[in-house]
VMD Tcl script that builds the backbone (N, CA, C; Angstrom):
set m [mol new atoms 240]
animate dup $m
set s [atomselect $m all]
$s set {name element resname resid chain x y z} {
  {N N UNK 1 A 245.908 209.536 -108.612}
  {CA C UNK 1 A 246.574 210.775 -108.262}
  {C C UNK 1 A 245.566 211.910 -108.211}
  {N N UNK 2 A 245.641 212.863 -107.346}
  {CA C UNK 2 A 245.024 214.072 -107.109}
  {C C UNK 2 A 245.615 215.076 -107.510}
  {N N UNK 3 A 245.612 215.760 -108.003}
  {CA C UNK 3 A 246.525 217.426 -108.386}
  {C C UNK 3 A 245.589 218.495 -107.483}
  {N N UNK 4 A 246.684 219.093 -106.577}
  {CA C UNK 4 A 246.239 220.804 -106.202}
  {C C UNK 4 A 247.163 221.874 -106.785}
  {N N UNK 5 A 246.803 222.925 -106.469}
  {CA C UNK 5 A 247.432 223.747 -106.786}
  {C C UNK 5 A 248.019 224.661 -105.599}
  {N N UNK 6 A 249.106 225.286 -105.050}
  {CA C UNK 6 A 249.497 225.572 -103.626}
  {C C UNK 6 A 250.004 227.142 -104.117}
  {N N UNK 7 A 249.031 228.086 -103.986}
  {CA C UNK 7 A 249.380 229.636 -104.210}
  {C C UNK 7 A 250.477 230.028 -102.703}
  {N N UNK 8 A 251.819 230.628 -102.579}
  {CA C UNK 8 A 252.688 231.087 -102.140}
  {C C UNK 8 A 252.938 232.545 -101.562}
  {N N UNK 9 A 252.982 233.071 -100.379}
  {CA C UNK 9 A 253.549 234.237 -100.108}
  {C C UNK 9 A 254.396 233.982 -100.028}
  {N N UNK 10 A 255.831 234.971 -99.849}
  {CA C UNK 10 A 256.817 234.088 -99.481}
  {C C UNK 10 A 257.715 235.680 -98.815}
  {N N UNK 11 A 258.639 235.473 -98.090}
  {CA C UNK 11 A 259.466 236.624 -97.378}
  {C C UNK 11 A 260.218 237.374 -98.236}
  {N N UNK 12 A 260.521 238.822 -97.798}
  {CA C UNK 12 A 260.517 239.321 -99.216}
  {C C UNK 12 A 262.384 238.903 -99.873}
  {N N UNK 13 A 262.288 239.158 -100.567}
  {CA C UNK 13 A 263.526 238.481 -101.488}
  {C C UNK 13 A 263.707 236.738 -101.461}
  {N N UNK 14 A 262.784 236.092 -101.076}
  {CA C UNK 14 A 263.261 234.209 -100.784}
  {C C UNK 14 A 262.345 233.567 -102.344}
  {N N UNK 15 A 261.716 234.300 -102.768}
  {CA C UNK 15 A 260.883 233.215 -103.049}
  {C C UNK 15 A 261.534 232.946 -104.488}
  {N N UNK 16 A 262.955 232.617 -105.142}
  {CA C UNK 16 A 263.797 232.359 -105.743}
  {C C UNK 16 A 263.998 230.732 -104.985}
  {N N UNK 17 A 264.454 231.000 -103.673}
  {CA C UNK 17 A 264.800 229.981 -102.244}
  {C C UNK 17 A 264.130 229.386 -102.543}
  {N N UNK 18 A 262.649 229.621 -102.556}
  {CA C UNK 18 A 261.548 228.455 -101.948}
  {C C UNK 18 A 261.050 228.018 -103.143}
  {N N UNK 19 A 261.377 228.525 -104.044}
  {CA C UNK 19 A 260.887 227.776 -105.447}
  {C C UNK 19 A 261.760 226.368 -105.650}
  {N N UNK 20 A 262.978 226.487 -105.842}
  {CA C UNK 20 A 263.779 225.659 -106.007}
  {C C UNK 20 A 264.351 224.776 -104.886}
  {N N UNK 21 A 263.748 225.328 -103.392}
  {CA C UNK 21 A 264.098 224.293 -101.987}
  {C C UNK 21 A 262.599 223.345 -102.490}
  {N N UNK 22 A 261.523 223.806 -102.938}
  {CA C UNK 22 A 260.157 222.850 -103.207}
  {C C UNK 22 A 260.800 222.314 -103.871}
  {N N UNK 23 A 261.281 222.282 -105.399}
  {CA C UNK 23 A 261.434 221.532 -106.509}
  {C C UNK 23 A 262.107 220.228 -105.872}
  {N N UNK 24 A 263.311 220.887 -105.727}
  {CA C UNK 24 A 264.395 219.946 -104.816}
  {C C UNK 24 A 263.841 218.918 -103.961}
  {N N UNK 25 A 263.203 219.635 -102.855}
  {CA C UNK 25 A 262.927 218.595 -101.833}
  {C C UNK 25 A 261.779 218.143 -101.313}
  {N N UNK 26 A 260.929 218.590 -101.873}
  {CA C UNK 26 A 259.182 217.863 -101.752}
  {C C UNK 26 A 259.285 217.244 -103.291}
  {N N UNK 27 A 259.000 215.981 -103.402}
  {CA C UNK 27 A 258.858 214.954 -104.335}
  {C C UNK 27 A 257.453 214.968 -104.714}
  {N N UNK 28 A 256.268 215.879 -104.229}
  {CA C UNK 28 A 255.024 216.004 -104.780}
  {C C UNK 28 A 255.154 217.441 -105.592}
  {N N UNK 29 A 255.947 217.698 -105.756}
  {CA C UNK 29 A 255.750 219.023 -106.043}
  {C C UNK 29 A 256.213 219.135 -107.600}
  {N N UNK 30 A 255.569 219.081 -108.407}
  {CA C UNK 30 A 255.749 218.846 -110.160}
  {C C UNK 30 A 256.054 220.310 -111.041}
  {N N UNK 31 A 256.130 221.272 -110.532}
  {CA C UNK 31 A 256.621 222.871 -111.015}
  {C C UNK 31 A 256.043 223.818 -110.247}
  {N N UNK 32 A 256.421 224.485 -110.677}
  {CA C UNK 32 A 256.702 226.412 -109.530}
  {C C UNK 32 A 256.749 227.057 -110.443}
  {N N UNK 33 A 255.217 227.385 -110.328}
  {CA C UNK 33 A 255.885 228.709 -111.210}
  {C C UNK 33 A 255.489 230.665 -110.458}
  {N N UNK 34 A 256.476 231.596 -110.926}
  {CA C UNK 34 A 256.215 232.526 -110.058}
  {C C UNK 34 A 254.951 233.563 -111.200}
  {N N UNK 35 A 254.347 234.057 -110.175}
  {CA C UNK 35 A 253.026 235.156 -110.046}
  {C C UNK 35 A 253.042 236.146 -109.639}
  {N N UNK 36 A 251.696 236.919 -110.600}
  {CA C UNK 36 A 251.804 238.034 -110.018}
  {C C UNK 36 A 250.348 238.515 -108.939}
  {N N UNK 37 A 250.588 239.003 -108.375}
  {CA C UNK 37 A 249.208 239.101 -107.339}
  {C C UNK 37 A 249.465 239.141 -106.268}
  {N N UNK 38 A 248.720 238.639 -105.266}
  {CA C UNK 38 A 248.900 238.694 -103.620}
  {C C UNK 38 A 249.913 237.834 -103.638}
  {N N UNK 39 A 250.201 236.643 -104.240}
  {CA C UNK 39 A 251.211 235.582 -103.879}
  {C C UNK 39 A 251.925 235.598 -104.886}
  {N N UNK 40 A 253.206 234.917 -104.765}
  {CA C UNK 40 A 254.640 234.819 -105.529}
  {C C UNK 40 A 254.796 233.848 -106.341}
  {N N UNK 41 A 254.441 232.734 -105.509}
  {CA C UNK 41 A 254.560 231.525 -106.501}
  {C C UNK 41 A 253.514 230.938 -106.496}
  {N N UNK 42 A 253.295 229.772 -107.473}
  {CA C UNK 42 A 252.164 228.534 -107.125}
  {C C UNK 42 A 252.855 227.741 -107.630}
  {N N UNK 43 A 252.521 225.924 -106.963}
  {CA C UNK 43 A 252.652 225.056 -107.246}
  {C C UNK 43 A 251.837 224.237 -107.385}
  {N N UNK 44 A 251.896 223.666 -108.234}
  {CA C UNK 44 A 251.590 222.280 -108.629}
  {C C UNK 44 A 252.146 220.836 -108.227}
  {N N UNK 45 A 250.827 220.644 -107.708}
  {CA C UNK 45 A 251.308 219.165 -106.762}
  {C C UNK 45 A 250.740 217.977 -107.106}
  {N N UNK 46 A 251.084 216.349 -107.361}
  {CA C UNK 46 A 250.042 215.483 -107.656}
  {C C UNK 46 A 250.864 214.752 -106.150}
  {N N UNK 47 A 249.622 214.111 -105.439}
  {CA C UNK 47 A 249.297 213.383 -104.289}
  {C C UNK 47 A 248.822 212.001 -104.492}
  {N N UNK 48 A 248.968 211.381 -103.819}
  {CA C UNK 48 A 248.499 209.954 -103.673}
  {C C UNK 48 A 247.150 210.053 -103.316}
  {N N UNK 49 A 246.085 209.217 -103.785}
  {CA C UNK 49 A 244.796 209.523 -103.475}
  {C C UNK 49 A 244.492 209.400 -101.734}
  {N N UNK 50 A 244.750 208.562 -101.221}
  {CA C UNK 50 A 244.920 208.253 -99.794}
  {C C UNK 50 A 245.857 209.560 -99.218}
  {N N UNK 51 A 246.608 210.407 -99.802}
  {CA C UNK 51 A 247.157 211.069 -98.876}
  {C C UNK 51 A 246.365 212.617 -98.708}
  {N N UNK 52 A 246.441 213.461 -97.542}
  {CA C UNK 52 A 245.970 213.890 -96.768}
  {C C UNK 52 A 246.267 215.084 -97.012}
  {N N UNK 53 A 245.562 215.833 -97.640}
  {CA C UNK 53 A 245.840 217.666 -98.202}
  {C C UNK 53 A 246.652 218.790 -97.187}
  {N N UNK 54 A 245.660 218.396 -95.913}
  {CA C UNK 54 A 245.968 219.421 -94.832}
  {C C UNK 54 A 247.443 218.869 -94.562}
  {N N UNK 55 A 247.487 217.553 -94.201}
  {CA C UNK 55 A 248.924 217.215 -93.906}
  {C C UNK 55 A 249.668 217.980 -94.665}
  {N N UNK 56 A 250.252 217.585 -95.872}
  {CA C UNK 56 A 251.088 217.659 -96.962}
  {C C UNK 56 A 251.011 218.977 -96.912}
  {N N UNK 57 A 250.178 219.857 -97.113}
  {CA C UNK 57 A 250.183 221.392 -96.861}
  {C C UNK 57 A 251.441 222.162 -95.359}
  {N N UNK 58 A 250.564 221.312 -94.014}
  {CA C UNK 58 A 251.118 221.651 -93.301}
  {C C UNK 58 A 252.603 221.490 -92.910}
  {N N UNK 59 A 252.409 220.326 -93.065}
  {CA C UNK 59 A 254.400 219.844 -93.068}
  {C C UNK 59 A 254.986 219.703 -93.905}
  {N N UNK 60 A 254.777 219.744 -95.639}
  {CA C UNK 60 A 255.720 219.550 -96.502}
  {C C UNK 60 A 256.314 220.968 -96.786}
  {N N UNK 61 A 254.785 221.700 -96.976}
  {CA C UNK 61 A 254.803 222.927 -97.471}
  {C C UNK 61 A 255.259 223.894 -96.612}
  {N N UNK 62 A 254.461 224.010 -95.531}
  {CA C UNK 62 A 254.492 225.591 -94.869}
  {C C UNK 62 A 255.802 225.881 -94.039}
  {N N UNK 63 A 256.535 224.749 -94.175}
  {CA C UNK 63 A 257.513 224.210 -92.898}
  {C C UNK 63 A 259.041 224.168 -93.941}
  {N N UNK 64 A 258.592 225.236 -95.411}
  {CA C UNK 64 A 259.973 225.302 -95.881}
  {C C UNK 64 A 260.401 226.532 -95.180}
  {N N UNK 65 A 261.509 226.553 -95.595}
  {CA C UNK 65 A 261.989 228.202 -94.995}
  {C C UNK 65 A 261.768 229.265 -96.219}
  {N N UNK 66 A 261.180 230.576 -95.812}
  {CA C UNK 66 A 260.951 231.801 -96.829}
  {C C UNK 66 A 259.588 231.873 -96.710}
  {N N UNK 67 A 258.873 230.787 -96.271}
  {CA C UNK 67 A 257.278 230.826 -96.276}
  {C C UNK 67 A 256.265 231.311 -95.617}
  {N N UNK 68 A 255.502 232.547 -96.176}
  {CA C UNK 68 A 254.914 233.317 -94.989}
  {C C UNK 68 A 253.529 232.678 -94.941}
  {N N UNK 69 A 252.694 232.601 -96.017}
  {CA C UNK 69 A 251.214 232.186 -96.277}
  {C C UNK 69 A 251.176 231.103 -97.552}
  {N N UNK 70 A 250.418 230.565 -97.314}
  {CA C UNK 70 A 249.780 229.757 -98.304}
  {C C UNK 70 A 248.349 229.664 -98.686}
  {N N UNK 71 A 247.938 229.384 -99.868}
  {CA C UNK 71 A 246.298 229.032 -100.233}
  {C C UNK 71 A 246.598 227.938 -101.295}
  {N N UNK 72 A 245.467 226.730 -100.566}
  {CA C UNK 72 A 245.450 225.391 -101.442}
  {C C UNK 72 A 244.462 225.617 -102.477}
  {N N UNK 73 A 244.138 225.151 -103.598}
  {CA C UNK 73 A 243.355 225.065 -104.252}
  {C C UNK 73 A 243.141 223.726 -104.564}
  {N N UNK 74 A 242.345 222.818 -104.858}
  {CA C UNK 74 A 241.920 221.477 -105.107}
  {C C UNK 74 A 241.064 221.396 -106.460}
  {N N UNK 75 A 241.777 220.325 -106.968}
  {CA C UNK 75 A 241.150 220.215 -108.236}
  {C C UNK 75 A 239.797 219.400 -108.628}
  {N N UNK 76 A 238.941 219.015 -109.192}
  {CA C UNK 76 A 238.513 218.236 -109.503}
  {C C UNK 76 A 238.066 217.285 -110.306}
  {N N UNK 77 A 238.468 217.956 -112.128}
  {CA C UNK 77 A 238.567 217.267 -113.502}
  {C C UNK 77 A 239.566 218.139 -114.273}
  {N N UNK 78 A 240.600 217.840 -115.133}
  {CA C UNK 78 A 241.275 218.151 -115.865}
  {C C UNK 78 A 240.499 217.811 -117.319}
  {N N UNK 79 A 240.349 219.048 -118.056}
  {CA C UNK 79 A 239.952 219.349 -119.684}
  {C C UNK 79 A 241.166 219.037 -120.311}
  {N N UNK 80 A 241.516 218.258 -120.634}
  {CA C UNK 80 A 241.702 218.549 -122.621}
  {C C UNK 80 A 241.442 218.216 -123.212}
}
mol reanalyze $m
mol bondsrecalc $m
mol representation Tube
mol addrep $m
């Protein structure tokens, strides 16, 4: 498994919507949580090693409704 992290703009008043349309209905998507900054939410995603960042970005993610921008972040070792 791969973990990214998927920072969120989202339209103004949705991103309640798009927190809980991710949870719901993208099955990579492991919590939402909302932020403060340029973006609203971020998520946390674990991927299949074989599967394809840009994909999963482009069609799981950007293609919910409420979604204005996105920024991926990619992980590469988890500390604890």
């Amino acid at each position: 498994m791969k973990t990214i992290f998927i920072m969120v703009k989202c339209e103004l008043g949705k991103a309640y919507d798009v927190a809980a349309a991710s949870v719901e209905n993208v099955e990579q998507v492991s919590e939402v949580y909302s932020i403060s900054g340029n973006y609203d939410l971020m998520m946390k995603c674990y991927l299949n090693e074989d599967q394809d960042i840009g994909h999963f970005v482009n069609e799981q993610i950007q293609t919910l409704p409420g979604i204005k921008d996105t920024f991926t972040l990619i992980t590469f070792k988890a500390f604890s």
